[in-house]
C-alpha positions in Angstrom: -35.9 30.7 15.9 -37.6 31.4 12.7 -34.8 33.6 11.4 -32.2 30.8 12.2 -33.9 28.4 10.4 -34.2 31.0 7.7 -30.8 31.3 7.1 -29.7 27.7 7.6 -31.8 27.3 4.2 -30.8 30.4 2.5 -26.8 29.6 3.4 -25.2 27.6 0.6 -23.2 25.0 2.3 -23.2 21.6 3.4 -25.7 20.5 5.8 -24.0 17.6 7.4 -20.5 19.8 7.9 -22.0 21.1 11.1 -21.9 17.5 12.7 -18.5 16.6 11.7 -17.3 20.4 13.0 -18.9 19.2 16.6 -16.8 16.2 16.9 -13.7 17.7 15.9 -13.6 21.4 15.2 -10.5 23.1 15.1 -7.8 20.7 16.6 -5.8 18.3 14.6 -7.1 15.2 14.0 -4.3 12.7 14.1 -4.2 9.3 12.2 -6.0 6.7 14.4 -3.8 3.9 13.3 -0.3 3.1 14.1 1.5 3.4 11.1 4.6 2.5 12.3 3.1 -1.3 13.1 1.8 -1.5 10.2 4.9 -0.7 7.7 7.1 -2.8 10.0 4.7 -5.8 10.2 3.4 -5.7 6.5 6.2 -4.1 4.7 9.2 -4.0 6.2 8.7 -7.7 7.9 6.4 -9.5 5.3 7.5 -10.6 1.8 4.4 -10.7 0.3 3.3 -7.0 1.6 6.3 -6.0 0.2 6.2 -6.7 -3.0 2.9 -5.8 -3.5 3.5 -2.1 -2.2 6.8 -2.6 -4.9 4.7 -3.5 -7.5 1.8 -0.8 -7.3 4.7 2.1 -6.5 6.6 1.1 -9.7 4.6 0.4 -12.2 1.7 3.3 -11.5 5.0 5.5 -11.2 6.2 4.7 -15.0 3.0 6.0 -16.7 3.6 8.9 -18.3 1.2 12.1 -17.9 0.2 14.1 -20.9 -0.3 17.5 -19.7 -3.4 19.3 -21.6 -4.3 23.0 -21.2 -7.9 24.3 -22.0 -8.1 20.8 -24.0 -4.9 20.5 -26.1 -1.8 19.1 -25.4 1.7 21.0 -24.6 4.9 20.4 -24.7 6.5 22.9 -22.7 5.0 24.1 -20.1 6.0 25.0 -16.4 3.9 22.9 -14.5 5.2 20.1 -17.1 8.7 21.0 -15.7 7.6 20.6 -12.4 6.2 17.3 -12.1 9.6 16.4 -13.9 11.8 17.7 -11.2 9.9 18.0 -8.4 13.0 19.1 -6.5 16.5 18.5 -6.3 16.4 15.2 -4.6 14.2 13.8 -6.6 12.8 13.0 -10.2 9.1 12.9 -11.0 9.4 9.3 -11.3 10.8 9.1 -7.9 8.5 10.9 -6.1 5.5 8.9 -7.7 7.1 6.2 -6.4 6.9 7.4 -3.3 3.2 8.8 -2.9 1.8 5.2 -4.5 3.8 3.4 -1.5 2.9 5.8 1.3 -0.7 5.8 -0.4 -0.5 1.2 -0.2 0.8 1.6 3.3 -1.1 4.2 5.4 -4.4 4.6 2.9 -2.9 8.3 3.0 -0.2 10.4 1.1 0.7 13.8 1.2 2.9 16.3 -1.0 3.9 19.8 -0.3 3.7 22.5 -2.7 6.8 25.3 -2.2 5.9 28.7 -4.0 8.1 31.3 -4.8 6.8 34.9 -5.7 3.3 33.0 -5.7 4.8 30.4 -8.4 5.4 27.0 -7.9 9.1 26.1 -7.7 9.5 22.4 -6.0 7.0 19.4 -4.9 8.3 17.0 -2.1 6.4 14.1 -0.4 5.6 14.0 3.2 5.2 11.3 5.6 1.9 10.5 6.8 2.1 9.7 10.2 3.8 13.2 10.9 0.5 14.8 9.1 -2.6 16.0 11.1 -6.0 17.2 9.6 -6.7 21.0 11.1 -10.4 21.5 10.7 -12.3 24.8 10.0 -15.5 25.1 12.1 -17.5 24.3 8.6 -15.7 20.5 9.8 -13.8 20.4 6.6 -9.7 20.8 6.3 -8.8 24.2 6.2 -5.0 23.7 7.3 -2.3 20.5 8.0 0.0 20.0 10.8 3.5 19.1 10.3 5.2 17.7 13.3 8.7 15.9 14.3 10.1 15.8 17.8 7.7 17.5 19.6 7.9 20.5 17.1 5.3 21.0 14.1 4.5 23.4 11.6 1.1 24.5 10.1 0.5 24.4 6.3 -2.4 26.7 4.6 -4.5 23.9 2.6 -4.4 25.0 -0.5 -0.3 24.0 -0.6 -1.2 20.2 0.4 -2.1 17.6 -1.8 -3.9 15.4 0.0 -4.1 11.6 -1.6 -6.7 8.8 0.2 -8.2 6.1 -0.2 -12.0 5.5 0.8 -12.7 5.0 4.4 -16.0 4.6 5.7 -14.8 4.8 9.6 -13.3 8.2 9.4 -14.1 11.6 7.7 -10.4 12.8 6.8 -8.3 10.0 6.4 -8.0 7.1 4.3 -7.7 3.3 5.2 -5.2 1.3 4.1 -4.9 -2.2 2.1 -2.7 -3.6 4.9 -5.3 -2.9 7.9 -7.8 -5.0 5.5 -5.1 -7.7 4.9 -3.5 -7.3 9.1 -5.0 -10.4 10.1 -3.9 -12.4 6.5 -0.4 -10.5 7.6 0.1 -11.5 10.9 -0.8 -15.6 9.9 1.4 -15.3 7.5 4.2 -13.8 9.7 3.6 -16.5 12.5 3.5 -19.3 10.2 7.1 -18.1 9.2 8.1 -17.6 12.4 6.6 -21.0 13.0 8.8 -22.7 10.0 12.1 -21.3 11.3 11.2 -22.2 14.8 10.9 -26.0 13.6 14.1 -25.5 11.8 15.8 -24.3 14.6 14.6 -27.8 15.7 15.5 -30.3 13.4 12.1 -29.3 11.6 9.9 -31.5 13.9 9.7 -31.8 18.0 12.4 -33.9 18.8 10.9 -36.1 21.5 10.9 -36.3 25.5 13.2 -37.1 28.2 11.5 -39.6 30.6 12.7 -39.9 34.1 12.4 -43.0 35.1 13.6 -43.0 38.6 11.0 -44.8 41.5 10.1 -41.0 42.5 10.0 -40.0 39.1 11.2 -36.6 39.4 14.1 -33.9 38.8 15.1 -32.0 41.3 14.6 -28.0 40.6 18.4 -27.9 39.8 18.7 -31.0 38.2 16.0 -29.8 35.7 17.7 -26.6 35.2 20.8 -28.4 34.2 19.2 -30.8 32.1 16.9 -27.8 30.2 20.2 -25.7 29.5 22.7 -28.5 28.1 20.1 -29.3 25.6 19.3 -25.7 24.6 23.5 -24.9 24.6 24.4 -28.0 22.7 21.9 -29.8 20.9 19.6 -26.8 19.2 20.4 -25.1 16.4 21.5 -26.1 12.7 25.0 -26.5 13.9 23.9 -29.4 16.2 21.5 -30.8 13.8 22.2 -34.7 14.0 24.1 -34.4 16.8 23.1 -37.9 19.4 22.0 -37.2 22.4 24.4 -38.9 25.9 21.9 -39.6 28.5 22.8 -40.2 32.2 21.2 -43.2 34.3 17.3 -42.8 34.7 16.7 -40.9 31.5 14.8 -42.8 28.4 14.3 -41.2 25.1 10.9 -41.6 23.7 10.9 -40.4 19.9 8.2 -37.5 18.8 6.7 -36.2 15.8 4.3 -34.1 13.7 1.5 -35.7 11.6 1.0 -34.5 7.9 -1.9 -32.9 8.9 -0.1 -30.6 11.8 2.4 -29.8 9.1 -0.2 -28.4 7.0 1.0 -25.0 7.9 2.3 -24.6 4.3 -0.9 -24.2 2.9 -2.2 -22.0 5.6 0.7 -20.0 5.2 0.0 -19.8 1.0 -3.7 -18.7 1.9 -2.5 -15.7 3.7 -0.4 -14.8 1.2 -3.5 -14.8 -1.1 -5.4 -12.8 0.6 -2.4 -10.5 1.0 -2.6 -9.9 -2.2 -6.2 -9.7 -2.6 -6.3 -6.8 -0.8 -3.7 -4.9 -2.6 -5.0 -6.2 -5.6 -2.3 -8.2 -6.8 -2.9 -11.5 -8.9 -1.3 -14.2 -6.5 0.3 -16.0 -9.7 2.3 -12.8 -10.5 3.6 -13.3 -6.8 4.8 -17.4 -7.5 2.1 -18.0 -5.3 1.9 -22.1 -5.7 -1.3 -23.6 -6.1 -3.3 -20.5 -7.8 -4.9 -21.4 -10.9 -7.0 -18.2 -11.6 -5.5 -16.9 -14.4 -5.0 -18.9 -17.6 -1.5 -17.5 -17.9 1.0 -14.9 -16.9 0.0 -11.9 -19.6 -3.7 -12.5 -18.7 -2.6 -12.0 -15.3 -0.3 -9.2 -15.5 -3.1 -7.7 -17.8 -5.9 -7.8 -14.8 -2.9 -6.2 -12.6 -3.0 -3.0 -15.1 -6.7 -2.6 -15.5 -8.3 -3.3 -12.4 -5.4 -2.1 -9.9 -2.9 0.6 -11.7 -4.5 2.3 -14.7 -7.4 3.6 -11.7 -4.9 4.6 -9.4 -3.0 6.7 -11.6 -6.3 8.1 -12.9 -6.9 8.8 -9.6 -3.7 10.5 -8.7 -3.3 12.1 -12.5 -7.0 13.8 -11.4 -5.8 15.0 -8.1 -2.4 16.5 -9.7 -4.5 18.4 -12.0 -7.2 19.8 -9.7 -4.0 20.7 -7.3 -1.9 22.6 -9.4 -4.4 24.0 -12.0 -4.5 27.8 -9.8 -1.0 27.8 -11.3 -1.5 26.5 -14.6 -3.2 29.5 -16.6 -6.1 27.6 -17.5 -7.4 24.7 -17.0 -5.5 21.6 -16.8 -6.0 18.0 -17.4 -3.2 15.6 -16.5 -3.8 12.0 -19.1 -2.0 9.0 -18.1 -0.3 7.8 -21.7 -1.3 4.1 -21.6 -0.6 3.6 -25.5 3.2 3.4 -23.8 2.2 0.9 -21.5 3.6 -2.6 -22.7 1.2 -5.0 -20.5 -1.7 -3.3 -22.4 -0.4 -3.3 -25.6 -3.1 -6.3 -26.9 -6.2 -4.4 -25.1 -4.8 -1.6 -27.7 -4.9 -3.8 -30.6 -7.7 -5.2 -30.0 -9.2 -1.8 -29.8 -7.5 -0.5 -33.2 -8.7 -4.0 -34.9 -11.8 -2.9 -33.9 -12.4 0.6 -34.8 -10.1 0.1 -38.4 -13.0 -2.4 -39.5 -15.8 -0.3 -38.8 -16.8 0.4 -42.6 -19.5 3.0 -41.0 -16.7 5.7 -39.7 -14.5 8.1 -41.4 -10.7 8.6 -41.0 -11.6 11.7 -38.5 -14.2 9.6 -36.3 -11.4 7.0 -36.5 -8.7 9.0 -35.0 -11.0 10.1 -32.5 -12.1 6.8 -31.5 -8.5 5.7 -30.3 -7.9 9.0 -29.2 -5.9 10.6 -31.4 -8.3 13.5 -32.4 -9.0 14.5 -36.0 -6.6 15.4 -38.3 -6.0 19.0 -39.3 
């Protein structure tokens, strides 16, 4: 017992790996959520999901990475080729795009690293819900499963690139903005399913039939017949209007919604906002009505680039670099250029303003301080 404790304390590794190996050690550890619900219900069927997951993919995607070896900046280099054309299909741009979006919509992306003759030749992305976590009996990845149609492959870890987002429920995979923002989703799905169900309906209940025969009742049939000659010929915007013939014994008593039961607008808007909350989206950038945050647009836009992009492409530019830098002859430091983003541009002159009055620097600490380095 003595020795075992020994070398528990002697071993250099993690002390808490042990536990996670015991839960899962050595299977695949699938993702727990249903991705598939999730990018129909708040991509594929939501407008507001939508363009958020749009916005994020393409504006993180048009930052452009300075590559840096041992510090200084190149020009040509092969891992620089690379991430310019990834692979045939694709341009780096493109498959950017693509890791940002899968990122927004299952909290986890995934790229592939082919090698040739132990160099790296092409990058592709991957979809993560075909991608499994293999764990090592330390509890940490050590492989990933591939698998479509019943049929999968295994991948050594060190040829994945592995992109999530914080999740405090799971110990390898990432939770995504839309299982935050489901509930927001799905009111704002039903209020549009409400909206079109009223328009479908002249856009309010129309009224009720009253029977008003001694027994007051229809017969099964004549119910049926009644129910079907109003769904065949007076729903629908091609029967909007249309007046209704009613046979002896039937009165028609007129209906309607009160503003307050058509209040569903708003309701509908608030989902949106949180939507968009979660993704990190300003709601006026969205033509959201009724969000007065933001003073104006630019602020707004400007917000969009430095609390939601310019840390996800720091975060991606840091996991490309880490990734590919056994293949880069040194070490390698991928800088998102934001001097070319436009949004930014008065955060930079503000910045320049700034450092060109300070009396106390020189030229050199100048150029440094904006991060150009020192001249020559």
């Amino acid at each position: 017992m003595l020795r075992k404790l020994k070398d528990l304390l002697t071993t250099k590794s993690s002390a808490t790996a042990p536990l996670i190996s015991l839960h899962s050690a050595g299977r695949a550890q699938w993702t727990p959520r249903n991705y598939t619900a999730l990018a129909r219900e708040g991509f594929a069927g939501n407008v507001i999901g939508y363009r958020c997951v749009r916005m994020i993919a393409e504006a993180a995607s048009a930052v452009p990475l300075l590559l840096q070896v041992n510090g200084a900046e190149v020009e040509s280099h092969p891992v620089k080729a690379l991430l310019a054309r990834p692979n045939p299909a694709q341009s780096g741009r493109d498959l950017l795009d693509q890791l940002c979006a899968q990122l927004m919509l299952a909290g986890n992306a995934y790229a592939e690293l082919v090698l040739l003759d132990g160099a790296p030749r092409e990058i592709f992305a991957l979809r993560p819900d075909r991608m499994a976590v293999v764990p090592s009996r330390a509890g940490w990845p050590e492989a990933y499963e591939y698998a479509v149609g019943g049929s999968s492959v295994r991948m050594p870890r060190e040829n994945v690139l592995h992109l999530k987002l914080f999740n405090p429920a799971d110990d390898h995979y990432g939770q995504s903005p839309l299982e935050a923002a489901a509930r927001a989703i799905d009111t704002h799905n039903a209020a549009s399913a409400w909206n079109k169900a009223m328009l479908d309906n002249a856009a309010r209940p129309s009224g009720a039939l009253v029977f008003a025969a001694a027994d007051g009742h229809l017969t099964a049939d004549q119910f049926e017949r009644l129910k079907s000659e109003l769904q065949s010929a007076y729903q629908g915007a091609a029967n909007a209007g249309r007046p209704l013939v009613l046979e002896g014994g039937l009165d028609w008593k007129e209906m309607g919604f009160s503003p307050k039961d058509m209040d569903f607008i708003e309701s509908k808007n608030m989902a949106a906002r949180e939507v968009a909350l979660a993704f990190g989206v300003p709601p006026m950038l969205l033509g959201i009505p009724g969000d007065n945050t933001y003073a104006n647009f630019a602020e707004a836009n400007r917000v969009f680039w430095r609390q939601t992009i310019v840390p996800l492409v720091l975060r991606i530019a840091d996991a490309l670099a880490l990734w590919l830098e056994p293949h880069a002859g040194g070490n390698l430091t991928l800088v998102p250029d934001l001097d070319q983003v436009e949004a930014l541009a008065p955060d930079r002159d503000a910045l320049w303003k700034r450092v060109n009055d300070a009396g106390f620097l020189t030229a050199d600490e100048k150029r440094q301080a904006v991060g150009y380095g020192g001249s020559e």
